[in-house]
C-alpha positions in Angstrom: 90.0 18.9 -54.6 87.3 18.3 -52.4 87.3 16.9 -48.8 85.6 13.9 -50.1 87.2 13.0 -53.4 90.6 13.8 -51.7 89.8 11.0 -48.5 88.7 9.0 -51.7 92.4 9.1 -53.3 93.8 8.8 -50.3 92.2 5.7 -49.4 92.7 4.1 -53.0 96.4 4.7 -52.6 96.6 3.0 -48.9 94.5 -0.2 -50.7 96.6 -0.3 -53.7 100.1 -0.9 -51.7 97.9 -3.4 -49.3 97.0 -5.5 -51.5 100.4 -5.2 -53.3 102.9 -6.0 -50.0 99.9 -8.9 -48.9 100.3 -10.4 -52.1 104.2 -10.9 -51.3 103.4 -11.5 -47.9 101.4 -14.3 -49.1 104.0 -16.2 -50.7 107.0 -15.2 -48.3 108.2 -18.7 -46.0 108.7 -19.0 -42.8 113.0 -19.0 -42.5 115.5 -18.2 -40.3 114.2 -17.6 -36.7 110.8 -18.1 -37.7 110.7 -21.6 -36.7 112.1 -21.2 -33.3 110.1 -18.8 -32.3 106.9 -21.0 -32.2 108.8 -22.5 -29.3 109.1 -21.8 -25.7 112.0 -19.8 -25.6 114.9 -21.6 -23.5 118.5 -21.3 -24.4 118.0 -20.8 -28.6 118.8 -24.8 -29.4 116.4 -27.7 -29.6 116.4 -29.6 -26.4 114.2 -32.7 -24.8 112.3 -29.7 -23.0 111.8 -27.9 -26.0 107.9 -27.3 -26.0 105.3 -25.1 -28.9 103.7 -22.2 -27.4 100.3 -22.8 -25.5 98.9 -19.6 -25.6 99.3 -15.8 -25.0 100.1 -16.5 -21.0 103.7 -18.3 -22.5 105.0 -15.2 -23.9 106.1 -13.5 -20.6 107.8 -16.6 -19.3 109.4 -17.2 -22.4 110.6 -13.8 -22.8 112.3 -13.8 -19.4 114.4 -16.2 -20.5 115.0 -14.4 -24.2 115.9 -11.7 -22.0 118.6 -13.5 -20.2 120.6 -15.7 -23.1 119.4 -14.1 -25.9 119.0 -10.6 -26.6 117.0 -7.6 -25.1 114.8 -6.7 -27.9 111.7 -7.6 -26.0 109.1 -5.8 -27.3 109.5 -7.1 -31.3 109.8 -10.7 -29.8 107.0 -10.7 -27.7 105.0 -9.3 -30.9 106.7 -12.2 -32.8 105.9 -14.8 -31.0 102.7 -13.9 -30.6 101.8 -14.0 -34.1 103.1 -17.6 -33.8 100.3 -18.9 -31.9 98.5 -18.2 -35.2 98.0 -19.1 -38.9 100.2 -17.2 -41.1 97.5 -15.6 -43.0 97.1 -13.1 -39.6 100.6 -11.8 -39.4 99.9 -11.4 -43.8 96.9 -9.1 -43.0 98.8 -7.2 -39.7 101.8 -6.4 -41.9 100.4 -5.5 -44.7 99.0 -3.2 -42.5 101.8 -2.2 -41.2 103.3 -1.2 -44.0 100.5 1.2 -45.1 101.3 3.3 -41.9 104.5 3.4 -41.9 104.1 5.2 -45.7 101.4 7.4 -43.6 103.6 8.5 -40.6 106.7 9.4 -42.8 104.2 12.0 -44.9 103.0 12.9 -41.6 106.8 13.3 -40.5 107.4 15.7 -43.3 104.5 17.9 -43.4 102.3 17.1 -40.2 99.4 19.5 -41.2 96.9 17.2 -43.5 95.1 19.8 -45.5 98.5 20.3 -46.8 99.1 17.0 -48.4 98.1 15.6 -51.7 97.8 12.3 -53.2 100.8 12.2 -55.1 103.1 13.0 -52.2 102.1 9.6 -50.6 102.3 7.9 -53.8 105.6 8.9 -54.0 106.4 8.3 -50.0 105.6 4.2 -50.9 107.6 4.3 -54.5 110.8 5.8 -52.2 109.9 2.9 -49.8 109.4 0.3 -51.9 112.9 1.7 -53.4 114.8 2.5 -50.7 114.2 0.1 -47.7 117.2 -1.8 -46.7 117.2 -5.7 -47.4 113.4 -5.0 -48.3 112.7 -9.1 -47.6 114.2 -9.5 -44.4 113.2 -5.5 -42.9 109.7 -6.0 -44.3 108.2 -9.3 -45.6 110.4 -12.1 -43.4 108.0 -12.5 -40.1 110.5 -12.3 -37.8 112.7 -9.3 -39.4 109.5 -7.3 -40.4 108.8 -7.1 -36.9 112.1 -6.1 -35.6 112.6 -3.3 -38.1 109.2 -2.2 -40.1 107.4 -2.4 -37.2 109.8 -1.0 -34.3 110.2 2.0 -37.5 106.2 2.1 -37.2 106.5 2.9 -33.8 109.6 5.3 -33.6 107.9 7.4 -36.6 104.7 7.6 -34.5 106.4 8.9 -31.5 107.9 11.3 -33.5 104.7 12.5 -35.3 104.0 14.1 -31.7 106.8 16.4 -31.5 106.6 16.9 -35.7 102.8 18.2 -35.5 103.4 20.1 -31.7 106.2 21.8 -34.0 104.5 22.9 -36.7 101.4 24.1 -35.7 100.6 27.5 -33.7 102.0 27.0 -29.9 99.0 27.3 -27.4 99.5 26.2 -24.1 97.1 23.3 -23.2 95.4 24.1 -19.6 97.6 22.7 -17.0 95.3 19.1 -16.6 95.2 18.3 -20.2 98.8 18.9 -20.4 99.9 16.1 -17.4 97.0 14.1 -19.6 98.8 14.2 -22.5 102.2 13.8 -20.8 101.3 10.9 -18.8 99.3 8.8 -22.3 102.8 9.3 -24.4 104.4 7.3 -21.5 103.6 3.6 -23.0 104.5 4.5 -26.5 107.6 6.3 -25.2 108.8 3.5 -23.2 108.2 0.8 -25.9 110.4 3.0 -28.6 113.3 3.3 -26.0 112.9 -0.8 -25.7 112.4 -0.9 -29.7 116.2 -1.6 -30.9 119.6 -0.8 -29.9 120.5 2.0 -33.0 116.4 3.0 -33.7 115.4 3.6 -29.7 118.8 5.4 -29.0 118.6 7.1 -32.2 115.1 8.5 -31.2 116.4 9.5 -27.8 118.9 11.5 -29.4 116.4 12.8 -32.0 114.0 14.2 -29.1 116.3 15.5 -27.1 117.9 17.8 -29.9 114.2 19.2 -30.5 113.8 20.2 -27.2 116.9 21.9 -27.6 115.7 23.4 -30.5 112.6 24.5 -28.5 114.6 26.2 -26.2 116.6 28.0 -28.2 113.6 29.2 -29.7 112.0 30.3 -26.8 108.6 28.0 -27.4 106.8 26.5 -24.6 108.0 22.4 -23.8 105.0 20.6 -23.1 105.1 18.4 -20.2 104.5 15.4 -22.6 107.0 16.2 -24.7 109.8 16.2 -21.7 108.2 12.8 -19.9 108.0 10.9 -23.1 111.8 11.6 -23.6 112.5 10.4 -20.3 110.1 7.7 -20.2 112.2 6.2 -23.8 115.5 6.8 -22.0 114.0 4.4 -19.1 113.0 1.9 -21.9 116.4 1.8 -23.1 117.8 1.0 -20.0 116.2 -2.0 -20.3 117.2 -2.7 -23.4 120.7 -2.4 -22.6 120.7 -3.8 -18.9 119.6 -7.2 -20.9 122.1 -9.9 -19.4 122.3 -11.1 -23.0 123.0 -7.6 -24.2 125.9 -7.3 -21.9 127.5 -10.6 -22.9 127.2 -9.8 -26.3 129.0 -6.3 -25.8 132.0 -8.2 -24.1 134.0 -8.2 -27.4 138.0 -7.4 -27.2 137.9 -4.4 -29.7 140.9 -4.9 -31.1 142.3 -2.5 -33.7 142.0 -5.2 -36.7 137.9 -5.9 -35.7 137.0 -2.0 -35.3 139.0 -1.5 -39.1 136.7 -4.5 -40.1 133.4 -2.8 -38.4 134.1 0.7 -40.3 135.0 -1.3 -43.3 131.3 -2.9 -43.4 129.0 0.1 -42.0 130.9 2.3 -44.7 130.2 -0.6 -47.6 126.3 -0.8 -46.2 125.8 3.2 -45.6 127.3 3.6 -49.3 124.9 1.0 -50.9 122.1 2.1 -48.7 122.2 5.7 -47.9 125.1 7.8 -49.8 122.5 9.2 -52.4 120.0 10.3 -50.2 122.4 11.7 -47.6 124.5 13.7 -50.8 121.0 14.5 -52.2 120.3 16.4 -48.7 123.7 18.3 -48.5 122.6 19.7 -52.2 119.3 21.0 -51.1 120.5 22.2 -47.7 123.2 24.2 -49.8 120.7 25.5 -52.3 118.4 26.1 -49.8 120.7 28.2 -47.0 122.1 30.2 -50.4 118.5 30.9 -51.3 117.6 32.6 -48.1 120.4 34.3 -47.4 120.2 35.7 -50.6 116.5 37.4 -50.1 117.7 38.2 -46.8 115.8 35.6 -45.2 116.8 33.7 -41.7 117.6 30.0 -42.4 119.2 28.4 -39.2 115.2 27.9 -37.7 113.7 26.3 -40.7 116.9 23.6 -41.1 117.1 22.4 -38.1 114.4 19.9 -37.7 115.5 18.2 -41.0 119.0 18.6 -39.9 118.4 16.8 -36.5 116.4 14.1 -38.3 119.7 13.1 -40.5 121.7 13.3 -37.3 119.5 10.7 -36.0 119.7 8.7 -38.7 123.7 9.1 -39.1 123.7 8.1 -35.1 121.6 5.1 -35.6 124.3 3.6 -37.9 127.2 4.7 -36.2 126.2 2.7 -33.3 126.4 -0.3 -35.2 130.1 -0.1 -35.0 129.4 -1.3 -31.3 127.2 -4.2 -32.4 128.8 -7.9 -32.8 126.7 -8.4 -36.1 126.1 -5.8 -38.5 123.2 -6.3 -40.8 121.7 -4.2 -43.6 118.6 -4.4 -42.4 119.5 -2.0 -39.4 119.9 0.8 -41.9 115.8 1.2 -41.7 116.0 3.8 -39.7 118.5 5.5 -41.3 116.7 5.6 -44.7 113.7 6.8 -43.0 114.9 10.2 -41.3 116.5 10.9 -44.5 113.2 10.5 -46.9 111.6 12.7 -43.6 114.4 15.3 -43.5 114.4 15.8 -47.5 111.2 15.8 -47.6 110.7 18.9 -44.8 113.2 20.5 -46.9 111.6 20.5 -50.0 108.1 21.2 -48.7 110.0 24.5 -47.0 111.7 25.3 -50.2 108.3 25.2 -51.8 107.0 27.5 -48.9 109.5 30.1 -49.8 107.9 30.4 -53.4 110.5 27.8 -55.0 109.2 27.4 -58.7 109.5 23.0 -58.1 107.2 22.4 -61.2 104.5 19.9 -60.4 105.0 18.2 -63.4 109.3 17.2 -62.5 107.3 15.6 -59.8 104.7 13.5 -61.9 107.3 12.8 -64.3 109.8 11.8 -61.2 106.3 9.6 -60.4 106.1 8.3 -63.2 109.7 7.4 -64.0 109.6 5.7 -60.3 106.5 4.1 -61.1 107.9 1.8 -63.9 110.8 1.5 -61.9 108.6 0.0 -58.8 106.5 -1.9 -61.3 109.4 -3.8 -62.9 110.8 -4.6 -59.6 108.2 -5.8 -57.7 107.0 -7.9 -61.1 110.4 -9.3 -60.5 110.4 -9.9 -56.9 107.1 -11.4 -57.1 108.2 -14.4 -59.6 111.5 -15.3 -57.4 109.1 -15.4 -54.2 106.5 -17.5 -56.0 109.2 -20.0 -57.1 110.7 -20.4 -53.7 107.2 -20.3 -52.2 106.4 -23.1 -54.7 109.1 -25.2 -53.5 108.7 -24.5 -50.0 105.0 -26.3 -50.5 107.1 -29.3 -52.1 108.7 -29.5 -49.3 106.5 -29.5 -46.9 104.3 -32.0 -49.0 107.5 -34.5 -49.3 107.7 -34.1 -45.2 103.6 -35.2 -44.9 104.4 -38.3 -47.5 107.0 -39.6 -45.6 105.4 -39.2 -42.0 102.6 -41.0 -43.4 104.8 -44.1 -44.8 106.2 -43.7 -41.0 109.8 -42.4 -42.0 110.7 -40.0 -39.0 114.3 -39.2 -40.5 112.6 -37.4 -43.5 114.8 -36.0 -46.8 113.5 -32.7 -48.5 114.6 -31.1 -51.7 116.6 -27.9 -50.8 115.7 -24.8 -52.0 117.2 -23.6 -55.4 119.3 -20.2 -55.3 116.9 -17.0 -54.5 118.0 -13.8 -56.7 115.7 -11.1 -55.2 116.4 -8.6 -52.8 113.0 -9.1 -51.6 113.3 -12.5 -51.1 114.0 -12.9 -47.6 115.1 -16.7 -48.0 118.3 -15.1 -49.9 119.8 -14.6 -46.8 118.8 -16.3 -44.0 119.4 -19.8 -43.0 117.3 -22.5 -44.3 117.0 -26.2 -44.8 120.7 -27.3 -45.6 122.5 -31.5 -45.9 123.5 -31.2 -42.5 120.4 -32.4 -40.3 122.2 -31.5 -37.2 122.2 -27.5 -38.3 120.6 -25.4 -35.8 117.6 -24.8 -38.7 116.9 -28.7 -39.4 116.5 -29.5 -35.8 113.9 -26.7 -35.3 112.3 -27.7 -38.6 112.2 -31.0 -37.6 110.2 -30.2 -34.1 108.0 -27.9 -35.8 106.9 -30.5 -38.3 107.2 -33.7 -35.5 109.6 -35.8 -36.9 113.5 -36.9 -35.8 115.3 -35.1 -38.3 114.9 -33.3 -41.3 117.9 -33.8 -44.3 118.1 -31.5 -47.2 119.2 -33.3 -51.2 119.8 -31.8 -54.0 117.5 -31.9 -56.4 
């Protein structure tokens, strides 16, 4: 395949999955925290001070105080609430986006060298995704979720595609200047991933530091960058843990009964989310360790780096057991390592002169394909009838402000089936006009109070 008509396929594939996730992004509401953060963030609750955003110069300000009563996750909600000061439509097209990188940077995270790659090994990279993703509505399509986990995942894979490539490619030392250059340009995107998320920035911590150790105990030059940007994320996470808000939130009595309950749930999600890809690795590691000793071959080199990617993924939900809320969403990261660590396994296993027939793999495309097709057919029609009656609503809220009802009653949303549906779980509008939702609908839409009735 030439240069060309490969860039071609490549590109087809990345337009295909845009226009697929914008399409859903296009009919997914704005629920749950969504509303709130078009505010001036003060103390989480509508108040006589409660004010919309201006402008870009708010965010900082209003961040401070997210900082201080809320939680520490700066970075996502600075991005969130600055997609607030603008229609919709933007965040559709940025996260659509977003999405298509994400599929790039985990190829990129298995096999870093390009020339290597072909077309169907990013097809299947976004069927895995589109199959695999945790609470697909609220990690990817829900504004304010698809920030805190697709896109913090964005930015912990591209980290991470430093230290993949530097890894795989031949080890020449960079003259002295360029390497302090390069060490000193990883420092934003290294302090922004330690600040990303309490189980993905420490997880990534972890995850760097076992390379270097790998690097050492291989005897291959550590580049200045690589040492500084793992430093420079510890420094990040500082500050994602110093977080007043973080602190109050960690002040839990851990009593025996609430850490049974908190190994109880991360076991239920890690079992819904994870069990098959993490057995799935165990088999190939085994098959894989067995193959090489058996052509007398060393194997502890060429396992590691998908072995440390799992333990990065395993750490990142083991953490959760600290956390006062545990969510499936936060298994993102988790899924992620393990589609990167399986996937570095079976491209070595491939390497070694493993007969993987290419057509299992079309076949396994194929198979997936319907799968996706069927599923996303699916999704699609349950976010199209909520989105429907989201417009009702907001057309039943316009009729009454103009008959000058300020106590205004909407039709409640019917049940949501979908996974993908991010309205499925997350608060909406509910009968009680005094629930924390109503009253920021109500601001957000200018009148006294918003009451959902049943149809």
């Amino acid at each position: 395949m030439g240069k060309k008509e490969k860039i071609l396929k490549f590109s087809l594939i990345c337009i295909f999955v845009f226009i697929c996730i914008f399409l859903l992004n296009r009919i997914t509401i704005y629920t749950g925290d969504d509303y709130m953060y078009h505010f001036f963030f003060e103390q989480g609750r509508v108040s006589s001070s409660s004010r919309r955003l201006s402008g870009i110069t708010d965010i900082p300000a209003s961040m401070r105080n997210h900082y201080q009563s809320f939680n520490g996750r700066i970075v996502a909600h600075s991005i969130i609430q600055f997609f607030m000061l603008f229609d919709k439509s933007i965040f559709n097209i940025c996260n659509s986006i977003a999405y298509v990188v994400v599929g790039i940077l985990l190829l990129f995270n298995i096999q870093p060298i390009y020339k290597k790659w072909k077309a169907w090994h990013l097809v299947l990279v976004y069927l895995f995704m589109w199959l695999c993703l945790p609470d697909f509505g609220l990690s990817v399509l829900w504004v304010s979720g698809a920030v805190n986990y697709l896109w913090m995942s964005m930015l912990l894979l591209g980290l991470m595609a430093f230290y993949r490539y530097h890894h795989e490619t031949p080890q020449k030392m960079s003259r002295r200047p360029i390497e302090w250059l390069k060490a000193i340009l990883i420092i934003p995107l290294a302090f922004i991933c330690g600040w990303s998320s309490e189980n993905g920035g420490g997880a990534v911590i972890g995850l760097v530091f076992l390379i270097i150790l790998i690097w050492v105990y291989e005897k291959r030059h550590i580049p200045v960058w690589a040492v500084s940007g793992w430093l420079v994320s510890c420094v990040g996470f500082l500050f994602l843990l110093k977080a007043p808000s973080s602190a109050a939130k960690m002040d839990t009595v851990y009593t025996a009964e609430v850490l049974l309950k908190r190994i109880r749930e991360v076991i239920g999600f890690s079992y819904h989310y994870i069990m098959i890809l993490y057995i799935f690795f165990f088999v190939l590691a085994v098959l894989f360790i067995r193959w090489r000793i058996k052509v007398g071959r060393s194997w502890k080199e060429d396992i590691a780096f998908p072995v440390v990617y799992m333990l990065s993924g395993a750490a990142s939900v083991i953490v959760l057991l600290a956390s006062p809320v545990i969510m499936g969403k936060s298994w993102i990261w988790a899924v992620c390592t393990a589609v990167c660590a399986i996937g570095q396994l079976i491209w070595k296993m491939t390497e070694d002169g493993w007969k993987l027939d290419i057509r299992t793999f079309r076949e396994l495309v194929a198979i997936l394909g319907i799968v996706a097709v069927f599923n996303y057919w699916t999704a699609y029609k349950d976010l199209k009838k909520t989105y429907s009656e989201y417009q009702l609503q907001l057309s039943e809220i316009q009729e009454q402000k103009e008959q000058g009802i300020r106590d205004v009653a909407i039709t409640l949303l019917s049940n949501e089936q979908n996974i993908c549906n991010p309205a499925m779980k997350t608060p909406n509008v509910s009968t009680d006009k005094n629930s924390w939702f109503n009253e920021w609908m109500a601001l957000y839409y200018e009148v006294d109070s918003i009451t959902g009735i049943e149809e």
